[in-house]
ZAMARGU-4260 file (C-alpha; in steps of 0.2 Angstrom, whole numbers, plus 5000, padded with zeros to 4 digits):
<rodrens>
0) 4413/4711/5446 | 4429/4713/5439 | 4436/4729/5425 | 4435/4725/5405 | 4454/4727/5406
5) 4454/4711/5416 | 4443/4702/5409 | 4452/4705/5390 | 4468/4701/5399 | 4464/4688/5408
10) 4470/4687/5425 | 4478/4669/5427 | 4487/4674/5409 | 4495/4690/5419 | 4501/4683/5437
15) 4518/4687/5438 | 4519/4699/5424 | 4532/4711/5425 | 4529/4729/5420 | 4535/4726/5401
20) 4525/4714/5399 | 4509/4720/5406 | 4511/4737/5397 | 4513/4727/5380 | 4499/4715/5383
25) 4487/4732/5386 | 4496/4737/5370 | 4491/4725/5358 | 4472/4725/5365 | 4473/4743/5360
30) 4479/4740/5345 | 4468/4727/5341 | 4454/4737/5344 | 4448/4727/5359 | 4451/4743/5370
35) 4444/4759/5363 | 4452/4776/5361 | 4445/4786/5376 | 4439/4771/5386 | 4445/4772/5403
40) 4456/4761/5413 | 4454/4757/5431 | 4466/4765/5444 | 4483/4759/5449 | 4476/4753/5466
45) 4462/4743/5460 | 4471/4735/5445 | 4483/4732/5455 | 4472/4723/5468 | 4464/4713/5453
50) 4479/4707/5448 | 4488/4704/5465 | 4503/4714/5459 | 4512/4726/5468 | 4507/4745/5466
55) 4523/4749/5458 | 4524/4736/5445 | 4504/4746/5439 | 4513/4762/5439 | 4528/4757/5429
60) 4517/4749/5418 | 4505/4762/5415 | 4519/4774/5416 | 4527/4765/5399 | 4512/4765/5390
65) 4509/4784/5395 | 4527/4787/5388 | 4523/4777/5370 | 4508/4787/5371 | 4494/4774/5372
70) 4487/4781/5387 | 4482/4798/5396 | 4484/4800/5414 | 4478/4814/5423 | 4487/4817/5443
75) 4472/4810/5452 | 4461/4808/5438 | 4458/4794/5427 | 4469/4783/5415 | 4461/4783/5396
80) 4467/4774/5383 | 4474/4784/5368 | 4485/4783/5353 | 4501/4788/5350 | 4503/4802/5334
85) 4503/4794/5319 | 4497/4780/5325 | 4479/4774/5314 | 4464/4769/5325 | 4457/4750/5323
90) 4448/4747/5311 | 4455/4764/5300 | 4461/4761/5282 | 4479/4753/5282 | 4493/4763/5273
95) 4496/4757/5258 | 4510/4747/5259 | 4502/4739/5274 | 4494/4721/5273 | 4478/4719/5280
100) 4476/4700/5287 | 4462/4704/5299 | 4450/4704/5285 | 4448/4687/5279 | 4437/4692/5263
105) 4439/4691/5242 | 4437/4704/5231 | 4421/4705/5219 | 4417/4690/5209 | 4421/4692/5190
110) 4399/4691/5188 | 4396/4706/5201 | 4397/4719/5186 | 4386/4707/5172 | 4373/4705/5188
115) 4372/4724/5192 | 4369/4729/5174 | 4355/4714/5174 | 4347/4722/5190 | 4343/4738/5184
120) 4325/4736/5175 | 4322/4726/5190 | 4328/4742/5201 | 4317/4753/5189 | 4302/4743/5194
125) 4301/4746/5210 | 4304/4765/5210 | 4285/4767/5210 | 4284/4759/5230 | 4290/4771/5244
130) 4308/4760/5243 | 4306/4753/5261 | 4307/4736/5263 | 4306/4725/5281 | 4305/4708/5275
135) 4316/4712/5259 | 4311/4707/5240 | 4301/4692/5238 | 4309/4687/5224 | 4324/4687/5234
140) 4316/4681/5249 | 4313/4664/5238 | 4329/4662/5230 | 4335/4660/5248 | 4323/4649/5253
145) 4325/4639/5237 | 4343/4638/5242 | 4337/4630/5260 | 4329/4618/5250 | 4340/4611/5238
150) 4350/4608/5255 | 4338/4597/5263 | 4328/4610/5273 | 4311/4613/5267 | 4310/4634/5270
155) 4296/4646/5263 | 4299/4666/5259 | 4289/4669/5273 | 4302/4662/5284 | 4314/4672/5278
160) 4320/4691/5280 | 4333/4700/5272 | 4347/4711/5280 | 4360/4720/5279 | 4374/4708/5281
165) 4376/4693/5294 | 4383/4704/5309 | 4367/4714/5306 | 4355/4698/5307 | 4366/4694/5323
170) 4362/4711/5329 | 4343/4709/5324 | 4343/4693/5332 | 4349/4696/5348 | 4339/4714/5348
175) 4323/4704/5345 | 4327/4689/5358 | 4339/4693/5370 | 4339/4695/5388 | 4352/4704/5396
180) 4362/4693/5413 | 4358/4678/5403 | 4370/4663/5396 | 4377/4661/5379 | 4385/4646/5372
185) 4398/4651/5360 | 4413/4640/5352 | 4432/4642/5357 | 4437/4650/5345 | 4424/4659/5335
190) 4420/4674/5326 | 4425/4691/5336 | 4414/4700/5331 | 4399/4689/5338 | 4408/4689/5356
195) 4407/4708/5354 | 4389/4707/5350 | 4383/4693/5366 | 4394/4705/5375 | 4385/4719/5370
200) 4368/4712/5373 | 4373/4708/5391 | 4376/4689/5389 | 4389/4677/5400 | 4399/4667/5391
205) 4402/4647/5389 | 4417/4641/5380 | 4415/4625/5371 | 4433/4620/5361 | 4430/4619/5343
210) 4449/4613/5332 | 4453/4609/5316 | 4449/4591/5321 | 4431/4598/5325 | 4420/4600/5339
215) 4422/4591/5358 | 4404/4585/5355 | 4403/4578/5371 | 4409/4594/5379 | 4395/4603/5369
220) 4381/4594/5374 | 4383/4593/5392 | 4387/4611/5393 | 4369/4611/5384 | 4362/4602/5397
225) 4372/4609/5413 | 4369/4625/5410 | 4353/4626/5400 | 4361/4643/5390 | 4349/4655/5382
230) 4356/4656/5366 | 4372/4646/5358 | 4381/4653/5342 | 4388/4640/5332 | 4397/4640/5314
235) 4394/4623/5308 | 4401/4624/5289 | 4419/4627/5289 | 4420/4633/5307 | 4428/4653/5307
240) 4443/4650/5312 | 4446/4632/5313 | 4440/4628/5296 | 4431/4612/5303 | 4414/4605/5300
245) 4402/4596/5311 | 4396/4581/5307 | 4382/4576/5298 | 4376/4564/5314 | 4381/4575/5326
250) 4371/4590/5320 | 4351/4584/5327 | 4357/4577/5341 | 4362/4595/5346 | 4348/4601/5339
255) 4336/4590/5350 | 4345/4593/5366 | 4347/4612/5364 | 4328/4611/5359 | 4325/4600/5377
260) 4333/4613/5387 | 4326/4628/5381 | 4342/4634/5370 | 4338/4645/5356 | 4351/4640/5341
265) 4359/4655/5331 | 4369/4645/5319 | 4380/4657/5304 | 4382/4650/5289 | 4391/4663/5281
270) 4407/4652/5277 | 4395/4637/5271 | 4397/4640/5252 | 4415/4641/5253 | 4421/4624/5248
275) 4437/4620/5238 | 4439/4600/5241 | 4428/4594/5256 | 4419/4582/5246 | 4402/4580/5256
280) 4388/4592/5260 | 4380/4592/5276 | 4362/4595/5277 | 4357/4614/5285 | 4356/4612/5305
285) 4339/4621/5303 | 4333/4603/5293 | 4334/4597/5311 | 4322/4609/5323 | 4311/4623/5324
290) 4323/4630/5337 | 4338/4635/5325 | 4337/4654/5317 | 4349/4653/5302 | 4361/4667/5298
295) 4368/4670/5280 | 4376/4682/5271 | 4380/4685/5251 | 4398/4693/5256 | 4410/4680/5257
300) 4404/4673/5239 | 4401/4689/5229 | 4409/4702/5238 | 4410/4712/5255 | 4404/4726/5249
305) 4387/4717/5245 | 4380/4720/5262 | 4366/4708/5259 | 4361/4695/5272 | 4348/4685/5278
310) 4340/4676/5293 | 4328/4659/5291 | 4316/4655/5307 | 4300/4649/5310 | 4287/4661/5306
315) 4282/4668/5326 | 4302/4672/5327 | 4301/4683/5313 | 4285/4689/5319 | 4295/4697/5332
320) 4312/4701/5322 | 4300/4712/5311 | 4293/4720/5325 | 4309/4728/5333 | 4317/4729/5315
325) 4311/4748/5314 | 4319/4754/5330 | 4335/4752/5321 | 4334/4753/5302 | 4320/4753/5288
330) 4326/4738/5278 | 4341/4734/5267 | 4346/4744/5250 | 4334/4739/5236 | 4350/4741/5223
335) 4360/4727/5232 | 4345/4714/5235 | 4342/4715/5215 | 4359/4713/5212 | 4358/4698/5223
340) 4344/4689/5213 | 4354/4689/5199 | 4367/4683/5208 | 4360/4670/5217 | 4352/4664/5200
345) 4368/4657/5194 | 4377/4650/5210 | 4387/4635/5203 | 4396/4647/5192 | 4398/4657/5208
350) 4402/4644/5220 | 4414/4638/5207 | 4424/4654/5206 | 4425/4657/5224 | 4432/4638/5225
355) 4445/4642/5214 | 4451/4657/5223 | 4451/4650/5240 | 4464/4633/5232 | 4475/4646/5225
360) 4476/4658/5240 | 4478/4641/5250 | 4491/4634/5243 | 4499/4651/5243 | 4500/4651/5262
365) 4506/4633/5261 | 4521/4636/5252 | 4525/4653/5266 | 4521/4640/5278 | 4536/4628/5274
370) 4545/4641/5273 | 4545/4644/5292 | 4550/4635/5305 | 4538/4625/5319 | 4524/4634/5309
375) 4512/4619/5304 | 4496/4622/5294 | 4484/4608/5295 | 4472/4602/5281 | 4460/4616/5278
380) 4446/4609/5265 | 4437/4627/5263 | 4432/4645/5272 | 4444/4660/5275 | 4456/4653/5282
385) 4472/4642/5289 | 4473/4639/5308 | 4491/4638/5311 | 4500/4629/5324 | 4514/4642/5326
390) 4523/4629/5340 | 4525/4639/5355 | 4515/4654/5363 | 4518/4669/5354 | 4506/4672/5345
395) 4503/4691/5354 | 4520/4693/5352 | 4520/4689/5334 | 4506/4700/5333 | 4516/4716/5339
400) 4530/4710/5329 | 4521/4711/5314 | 4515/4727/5313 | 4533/4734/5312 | 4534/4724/5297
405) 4517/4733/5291 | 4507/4716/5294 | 4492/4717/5303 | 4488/4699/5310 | 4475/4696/5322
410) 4482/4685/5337 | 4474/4668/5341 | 4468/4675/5357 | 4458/4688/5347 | 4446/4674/5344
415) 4443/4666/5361 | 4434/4674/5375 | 4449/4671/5388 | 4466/4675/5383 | 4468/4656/5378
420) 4476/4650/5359 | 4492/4658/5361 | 4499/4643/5349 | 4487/4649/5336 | 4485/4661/5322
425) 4474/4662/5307 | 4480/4667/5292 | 4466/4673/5277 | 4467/4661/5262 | 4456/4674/5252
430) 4468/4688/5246 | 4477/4685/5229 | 4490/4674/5229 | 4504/4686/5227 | 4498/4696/5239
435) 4498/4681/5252 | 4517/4677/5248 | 4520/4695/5253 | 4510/4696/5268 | 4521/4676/5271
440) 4537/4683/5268 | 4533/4699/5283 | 4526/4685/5292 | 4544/4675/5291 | 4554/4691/5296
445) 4542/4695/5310 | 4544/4679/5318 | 4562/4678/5318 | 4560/4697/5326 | 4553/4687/5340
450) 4563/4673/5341 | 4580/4685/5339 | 4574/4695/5355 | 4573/4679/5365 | 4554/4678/5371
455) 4552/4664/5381 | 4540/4652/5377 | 4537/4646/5395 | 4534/4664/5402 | 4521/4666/5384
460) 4513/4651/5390 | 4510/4658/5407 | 4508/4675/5403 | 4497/4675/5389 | 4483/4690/5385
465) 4467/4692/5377 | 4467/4700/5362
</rodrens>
């Protein structure tokens, strides 16, 4: 079995590689957060053997890196990944001139203050119970469900809990269900963050391709049936990144089929609420089949800082979910879950909101979009964001580039599981919209950076790395 390294770099996207170029590509997945501070790297000999490139050219590499201070290397001893002084660790708070375009979230909706100051009696009812809540608030436990049914999928209380955010649900989920050496369908691209998790819970992954034109349907359901995954993790509603939605039709058809071959559906339906001109409304996956567990979440409509989420199954699968629930956590914030009744009380004002926003920060990257040349941005009717067709494969170069110009922007490879995309790079529609044509205009000078020092797209293309 081959290193992480590899396996984020991508072998085939490395053939060749000169020193410069493999030391940049471990670069970026450090700074991207996909290598960790203190994780370490394998030796010179056997990378060198993974990647069918000469000793030297390891050395050299590593040897740059060590210089730049992204990596410690002991005579003998091991090769860890570091970071150079000054330098913040992934995931830290940005300086303050620094724009953030990894985070594809709003501020707090205008209502957030009016529904705290609502919640409070209903906080101050509940300070006679011991405070600890597994399945969450029933009241809030049926304003969820009553969503699932003004969408077409009848739903009780009973079938739903309430977490701490849709990563926590993912968490839960996979905690409860999981099985470690198994397969996972997941789309191409998808959410990070859920790689990270299957990942973590031990599971292979399967590709299918997901674009803005939507899903390879085809693809999807004979992977289904080829390889009779254990789980598949889809994002049907204004697919993160793509911004693509899957077809009413096409959604119980994949529901029957992963039902036939034993697939347990985990389908997130964070972005689902975050239309601005789509014009229809599918029907929930979960109207289709008792083999879908539903993930939502209240961040990407109120705000991120409203860690409230929730997952809808049939009643033996949150049997379970509440069963290994207290090995990790006692339940979710009782302030927040009132504050999310209150909220969830008055959703077309909401969902209006959050409507607006989204066209305003769209056509904000729109108009930085003309503004740069090959970059196309194609029709993006709702969710976080645009998935750009930047016209050649620089996208990790772009990336690198960026951050000299205090932009942090994720590549399009951050969003695949191998090293693929380099075409591609999703910009957030959801900051303010004078904030997006600043984060546009550092954008515009970073890619003439790149394009000034003479990258090639045909070696990109060949050389591409995961990120």
């Amino acid at each position: 079995m081959g290193s992480r390294l590899v396996e984020q770099l991508g072998a085939h996207n490395v053939a060749g590689s000169a020193a410069t170029t493999l030391a940049d590509r471990i670069r970026a997945l450090i700074l991207d957060g996909r290598l960790t501070v203190g994780e370490r790297l394998p030796s010179e000999r056997a990378l060198a053997v993974e990647l069918r490139r000469s000793r030297s050219t390891i050395t050299r590499a590593y040897g740059l890196l060590e210089a730049d201070g992204y990596v410690s290397r002991l005579h003998g001893g091991s090769t860890r990944v570091t970071l150079p002084n000054g330098h913040a660790a992934p995931g830290a708070e940005a300086d303050d001139d620094a724009i953030d375009l990894s985070i594809a979230s709003m501020d707090s909706t205008p209502g957030l203050y009016d529904a705290t100051v609502r919640s409070l009696p209903r906080l101050a009812a509940l300070r006679g119970t011991s405070g600890y809540s597994l399945r969450g608030l029933p009241e809030l436990r049926e304003a969820v469900a009553q969503r699932f049914r003004d969408r077409g999928a009848p739903t009780s209380a009973d079938e739903i809990i309430i977490t701490s955010g849709a990563l926590n649900a993912v968490n839960l989920i996979l905690a409860a269900i999981g099985r470690r050496g198994e397969r996972a369908l997941v789309e191409q691209p998808t959410f990070p963050h859920a790689l990270e998790a299957l990942h973590r819970h031990g599971y292979r992954l399967l590709p299918t391709p997901v674009d803005v034109d939507g899903w390879d349907t085809r693809h999807l359901n004979e992977t289904l049936l080829g390889s009779r995954p254990h789980v598949a993790y889809l994002i049907p509603d204004f697919h993160n990144p793509t911004g693509a939605t899957l077809p009413d039709e096409e959604r119980p058809r994949i529901v029957t089929t992963a039902r036939n071959v034993g697939t347990q559906l985990i389908v997130d339906e964070t972005t689902t609420e975050l239309d601005i001109d789509r014009g229809w409304s599918p029907a929930p996956m979960a109207a289709s089949g008792p083999n879908v567990i539903t993930v939502g979440s209240m961040s990407k409509i109120a705000w991120g800082g409203m860690r409230i989420g929730w997952i809808r199954a049939e009643r033996t699968v949150i049997a379970r979910l509440l069963a290994v629930r207290p090995s990790f956590e006692l339940g979710t914030a009782l302030l927040e879950q009132c504050i999310a009744v209150e909220l969830l009380a008055d959703m077309p004002a909401l969902t209006s909101h959050v409507g607006q926003r989204l066209h305003d920060g769209r056509a904000a990257v729109e108009a930085g979009v003309a503004g740069i040349p090959g970059f196309r941005m194609p029709p993006t009717p709702g969710g976080l964001s645009a998935w750009l067709d930047i016209g050649t494969p620089l996208s990790t170069s772009l990336s690198l580039a960026a951050r000299e110009r205090q932009l942090i922007l994720p590549p399009g490879p951050r969003f695949t599981t191998g090293g693929v995309l380099e075409r591609r790079l999703r910009i957030p529609i959801t900051l303010p919209p004078e904030r997006t044509a600043e984060a546009m205009r550092r954008l515009s000078l970073a890619w003439e950076d790149v394009r000034g020092a003479g990258a090639s797209p045909h070696a990109e293309l060949q050389h591409a790395a995961v990120i």
